[in-house]
C-alpha positions as CSV (number, residue, x, y, z in Angstrom):
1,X,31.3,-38.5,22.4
2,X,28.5,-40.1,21.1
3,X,28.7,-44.2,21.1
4,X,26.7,-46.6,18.8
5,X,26.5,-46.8,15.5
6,X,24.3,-44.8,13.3
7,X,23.1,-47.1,10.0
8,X,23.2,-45.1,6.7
9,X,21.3,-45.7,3.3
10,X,21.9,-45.4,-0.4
11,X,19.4,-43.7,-3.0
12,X,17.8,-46.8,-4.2
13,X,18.5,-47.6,-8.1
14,X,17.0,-49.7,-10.8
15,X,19.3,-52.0,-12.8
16,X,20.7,-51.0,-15.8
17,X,19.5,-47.3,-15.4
18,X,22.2,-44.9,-14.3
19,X,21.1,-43.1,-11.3
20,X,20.4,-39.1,-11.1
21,X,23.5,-36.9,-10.3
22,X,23.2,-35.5,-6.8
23,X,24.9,-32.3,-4.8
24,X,25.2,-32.7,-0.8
25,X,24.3,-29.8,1.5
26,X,24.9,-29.7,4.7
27,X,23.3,-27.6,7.8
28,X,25.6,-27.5,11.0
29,X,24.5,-24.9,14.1
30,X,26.2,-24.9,17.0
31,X,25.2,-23.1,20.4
32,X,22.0,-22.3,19.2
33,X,20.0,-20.6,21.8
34,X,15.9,-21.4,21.1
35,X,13.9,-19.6,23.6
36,X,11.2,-22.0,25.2
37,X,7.8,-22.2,23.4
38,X,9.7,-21.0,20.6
39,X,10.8,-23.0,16.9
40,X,13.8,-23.0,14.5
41,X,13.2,-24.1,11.1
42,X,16.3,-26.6,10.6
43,X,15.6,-27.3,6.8
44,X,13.4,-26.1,4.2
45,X,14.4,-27.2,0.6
46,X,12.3,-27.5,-2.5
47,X,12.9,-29.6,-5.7
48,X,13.8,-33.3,-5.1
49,X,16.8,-34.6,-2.5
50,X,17.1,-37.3,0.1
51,X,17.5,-35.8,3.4
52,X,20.6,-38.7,4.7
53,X,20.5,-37.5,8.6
54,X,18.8,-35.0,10.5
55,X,20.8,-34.8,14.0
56,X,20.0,-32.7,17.1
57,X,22.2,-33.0,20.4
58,X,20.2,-31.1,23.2
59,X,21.0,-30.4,26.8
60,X,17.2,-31.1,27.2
61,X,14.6,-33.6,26.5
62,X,11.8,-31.6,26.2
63,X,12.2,-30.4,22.5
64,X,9.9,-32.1,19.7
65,X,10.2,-32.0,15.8
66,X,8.2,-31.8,12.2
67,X,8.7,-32.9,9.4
68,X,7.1,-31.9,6.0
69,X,7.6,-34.2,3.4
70,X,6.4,-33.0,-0.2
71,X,4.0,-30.8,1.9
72,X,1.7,-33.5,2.5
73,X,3.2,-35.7,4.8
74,X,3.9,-34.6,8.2
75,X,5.8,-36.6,11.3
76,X,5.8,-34.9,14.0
77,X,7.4,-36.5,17.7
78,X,8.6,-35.2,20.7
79,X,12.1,-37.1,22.1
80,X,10.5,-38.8,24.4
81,X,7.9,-40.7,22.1
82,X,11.2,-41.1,19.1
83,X,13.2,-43.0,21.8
84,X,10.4,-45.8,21.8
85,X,10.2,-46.0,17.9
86,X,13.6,-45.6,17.7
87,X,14.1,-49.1,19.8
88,X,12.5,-50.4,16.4
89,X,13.3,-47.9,13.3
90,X,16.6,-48.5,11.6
91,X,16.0,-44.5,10.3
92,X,15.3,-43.0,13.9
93,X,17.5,-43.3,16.9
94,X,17.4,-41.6,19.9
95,X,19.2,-41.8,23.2
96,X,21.2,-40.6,26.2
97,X,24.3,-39.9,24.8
98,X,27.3,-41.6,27.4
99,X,30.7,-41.3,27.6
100,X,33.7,-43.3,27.0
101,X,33.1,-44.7,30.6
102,X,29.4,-45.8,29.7
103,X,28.0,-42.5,32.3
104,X,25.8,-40.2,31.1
105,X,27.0,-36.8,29.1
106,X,23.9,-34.4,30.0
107,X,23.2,-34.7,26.1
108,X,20.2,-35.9,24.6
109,X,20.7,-36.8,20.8
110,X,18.0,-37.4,18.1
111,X,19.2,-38.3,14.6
112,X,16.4,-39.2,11.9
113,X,17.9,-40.8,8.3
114,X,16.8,-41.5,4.9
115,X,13.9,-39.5,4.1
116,X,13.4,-39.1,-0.3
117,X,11.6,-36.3,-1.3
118,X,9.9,-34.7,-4.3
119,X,8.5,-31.7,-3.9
120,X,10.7,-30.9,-0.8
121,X,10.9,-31.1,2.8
122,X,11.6,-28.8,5.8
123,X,12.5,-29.6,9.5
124,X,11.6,-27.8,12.2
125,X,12.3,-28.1,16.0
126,X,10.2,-27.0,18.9
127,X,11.3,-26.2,22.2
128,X,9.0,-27.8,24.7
129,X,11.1,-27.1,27.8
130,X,10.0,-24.4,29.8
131,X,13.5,-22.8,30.0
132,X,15.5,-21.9,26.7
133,X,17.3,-24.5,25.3
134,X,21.0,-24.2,24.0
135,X,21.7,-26.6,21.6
136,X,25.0,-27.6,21.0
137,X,24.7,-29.1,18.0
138,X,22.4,-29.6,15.2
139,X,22.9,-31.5,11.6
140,X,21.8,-32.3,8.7
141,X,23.2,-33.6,5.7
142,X,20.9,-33.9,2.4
143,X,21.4,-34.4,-1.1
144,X,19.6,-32.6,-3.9
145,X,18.9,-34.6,-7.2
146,X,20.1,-32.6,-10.1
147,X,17.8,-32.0,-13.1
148,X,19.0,-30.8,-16.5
């Protein structure tokens, strides 16, 4: 069980202009085996969308990820560095995961929110460990901006 709170955002919208209809896709993988040194591309969408959350819940900490935004802008972090900007980011957290009982679960969870795009985007994860990685759980939810 994960506890916290995990902020979410609205697509921004102008008054008085009625804002672009939208259709949510989802990406949900669980047990994923990625063999160390290797990648899994998590998300790779073209057009314009909002990704809403990107989530990974690793046995490890060693496991980094890019981000390619409109193929221009790349953000690319391992855990350890998104757990210090996450202590100041209301669009990154990551964290220990702990139990109902406040002790640690083994988990290591990254989740990464609100990112618009225009051209597209596409997520990829890297596993840094030196053993595979199984990871049971990885997430994302984003929302594709319909155009007639």
């Amino acid at each position: 069980m994960i506890i916290g709170t995990i902020p979410s955002i609205e697509i921004p919208t102008i008054p008085g202009v009625e804002a672009p209809p939208t259709s949510t896709r989802f990406v949900n993988r669980t047990d994923l085996t990625v063999r160390s040194g290797a990648s899994y591309e998590i998300l790779n969408d073209t057009g314009r969308g909002v990704l809403d959350e990107l989530m990974i819940r690793s046995p490890s900490r060693f496991f980094s990820i890019s981000i390619v935004v409109d193929t221009v802008n790349e953000f690319a972090s391992t855990y350890e560095d998104l757990t210090s900007i996450g202590q100041n980011s209301p669009s990154i957290s990551a964290f220990t995961e702990l139990d109902m009982d406040g002790s640690e679960t083994g988990f290591y969870v990254v989740s990464i929110r609100s990112i618009p795009y225009f051209a597209g985007i596409r997520a990829i994860m890297y596993n840094d460990d030196s053993l595979d990685i199984t990871y049971s759980n990885i997430f994302a939810k984003y929302r594709i901006i319909m155009t007639s």
